[in-house]
C-alpha positions as CSV (number, residue, x, y, z in Angstrom):
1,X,0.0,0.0,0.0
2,X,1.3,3.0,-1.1
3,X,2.2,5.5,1.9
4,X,0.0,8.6,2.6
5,X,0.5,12.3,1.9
6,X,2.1,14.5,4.5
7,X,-0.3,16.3,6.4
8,X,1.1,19.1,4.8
9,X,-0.5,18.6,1.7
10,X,-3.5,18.1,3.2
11,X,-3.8,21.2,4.9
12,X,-3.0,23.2,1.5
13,X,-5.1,21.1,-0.3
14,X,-8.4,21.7,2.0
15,X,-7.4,25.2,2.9
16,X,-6.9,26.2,-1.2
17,X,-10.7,24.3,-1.8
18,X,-12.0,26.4,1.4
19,X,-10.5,29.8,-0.1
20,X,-12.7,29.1,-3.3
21,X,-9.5,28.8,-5.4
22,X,-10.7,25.8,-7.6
23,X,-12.8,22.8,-8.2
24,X,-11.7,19.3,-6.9
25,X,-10.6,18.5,-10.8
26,X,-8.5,22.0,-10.8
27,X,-7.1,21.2,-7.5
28,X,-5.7,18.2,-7.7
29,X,-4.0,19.3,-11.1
30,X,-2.0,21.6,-9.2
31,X,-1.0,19.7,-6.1
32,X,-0.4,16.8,-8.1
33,X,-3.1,14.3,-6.9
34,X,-6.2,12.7,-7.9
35,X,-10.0,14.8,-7.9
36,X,-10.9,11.7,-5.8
37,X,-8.1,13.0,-3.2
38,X,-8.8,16.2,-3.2
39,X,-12.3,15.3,-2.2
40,X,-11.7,12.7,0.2
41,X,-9.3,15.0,2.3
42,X,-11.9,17.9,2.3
43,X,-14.6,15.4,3.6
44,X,-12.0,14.1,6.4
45,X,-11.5,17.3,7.4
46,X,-15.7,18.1,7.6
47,X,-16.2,14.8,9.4
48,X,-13.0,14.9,12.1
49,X,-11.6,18.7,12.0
50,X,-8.5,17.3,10.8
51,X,-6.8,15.8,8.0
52,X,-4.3,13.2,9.6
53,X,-4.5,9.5,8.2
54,X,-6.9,7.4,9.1
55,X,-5.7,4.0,10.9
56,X,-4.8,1.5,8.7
57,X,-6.5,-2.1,10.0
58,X,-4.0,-4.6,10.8
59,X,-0.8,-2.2,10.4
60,X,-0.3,-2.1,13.9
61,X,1.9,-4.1,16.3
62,X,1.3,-4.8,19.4
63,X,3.9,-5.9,21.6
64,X,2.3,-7.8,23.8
65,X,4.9,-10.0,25.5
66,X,7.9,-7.7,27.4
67,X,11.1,-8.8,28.2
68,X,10.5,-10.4,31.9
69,X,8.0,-12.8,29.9
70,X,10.6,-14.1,27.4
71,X,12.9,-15.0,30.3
72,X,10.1,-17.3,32.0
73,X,9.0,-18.3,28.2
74,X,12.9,-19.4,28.1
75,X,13.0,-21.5,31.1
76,X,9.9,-23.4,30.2
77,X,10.8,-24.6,27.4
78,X,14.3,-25.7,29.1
79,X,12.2,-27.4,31.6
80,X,9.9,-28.6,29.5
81,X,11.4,-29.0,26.2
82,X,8.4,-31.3,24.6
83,X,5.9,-28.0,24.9
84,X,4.4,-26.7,22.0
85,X,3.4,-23.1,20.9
86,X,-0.2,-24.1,21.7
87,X,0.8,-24.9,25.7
88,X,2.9,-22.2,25.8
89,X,0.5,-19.6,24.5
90,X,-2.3,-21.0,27.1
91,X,0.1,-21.0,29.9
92,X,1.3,-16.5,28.9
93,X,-3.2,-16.9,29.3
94,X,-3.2,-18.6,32.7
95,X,-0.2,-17.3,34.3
96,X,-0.1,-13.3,32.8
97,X,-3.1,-13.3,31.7
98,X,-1.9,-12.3,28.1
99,X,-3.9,-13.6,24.8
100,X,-1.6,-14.2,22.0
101,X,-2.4,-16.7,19.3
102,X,0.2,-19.6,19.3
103,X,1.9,-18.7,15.8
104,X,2.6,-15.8,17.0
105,X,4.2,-17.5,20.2
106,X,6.0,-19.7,17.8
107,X,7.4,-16.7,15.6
108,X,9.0,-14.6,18.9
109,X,10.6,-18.2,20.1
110,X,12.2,-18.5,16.7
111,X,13.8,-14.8,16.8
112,X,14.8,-16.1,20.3
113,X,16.6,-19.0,18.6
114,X,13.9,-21.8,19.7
115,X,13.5,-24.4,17.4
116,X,11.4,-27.5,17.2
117,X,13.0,-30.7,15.9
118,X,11.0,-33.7,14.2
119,X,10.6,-35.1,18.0
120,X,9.1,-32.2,18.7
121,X,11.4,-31.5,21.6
122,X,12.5,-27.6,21.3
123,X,16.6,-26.4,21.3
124,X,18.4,-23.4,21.1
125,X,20.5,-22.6,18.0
């Protein structure tokens, strides 16, 4: 997805369409941008009072497991080698109360170094 305009822009953009000084067509020949962008920043701007970004779905991360939790991830899985994502991602539930699905468990032990091997036992590289 392409990245958004500064906010910058935006303000010219709405600000030059408020002073009367062109359609959306004319507008967005001079700034550069489409008639449809021209219009959608001058309807944020009517809805919110501003012309920030909207938030993007699903382009946020959240970091939902802290240092302290690694280190007791860590020595589960040295004292229990034979647990799976699945176990450890019900036990951050029990024990922190911290809901994380267990690929995502499985992705942070592998930057960690974890891996599983065909026994299903899990080392450190």
């Amino acid at each position: 997805m392409p990245k958004s305009h500064s906010e910058d822009l935006r303000w010219r953009i709405v600000n030059a369409y408020k002073n009367g000084e062109g359609s959306y067509e004319t507008l967005g020949k001079r700034f550069c941008v489409t008639k449809r962008t021209v219009q959608d920043y001058v309807h944020l701007e009517r809805e919110t009072g501003d012309v920030k970004p909207r938030h993007r779905p699903g382009n946020t991360v959240v970091h939902k497991l802290k240092p302290e939790h690694f280190e007791d991830m860590d020595q589960w899985l040295t004292d229990e080698p034979f647990m799976t994502w699945v176990q450890m991602a019900r036990k951050l539930k029990d024990d922190f109360d911290i809901t994380i699905n267990h690929r995502n468990v499985g992705r942070r032990m592998r930057q960690r170094g974890w891996r599983r091997k065909k026994t299903g036992a899990a080392v450190r590289s």
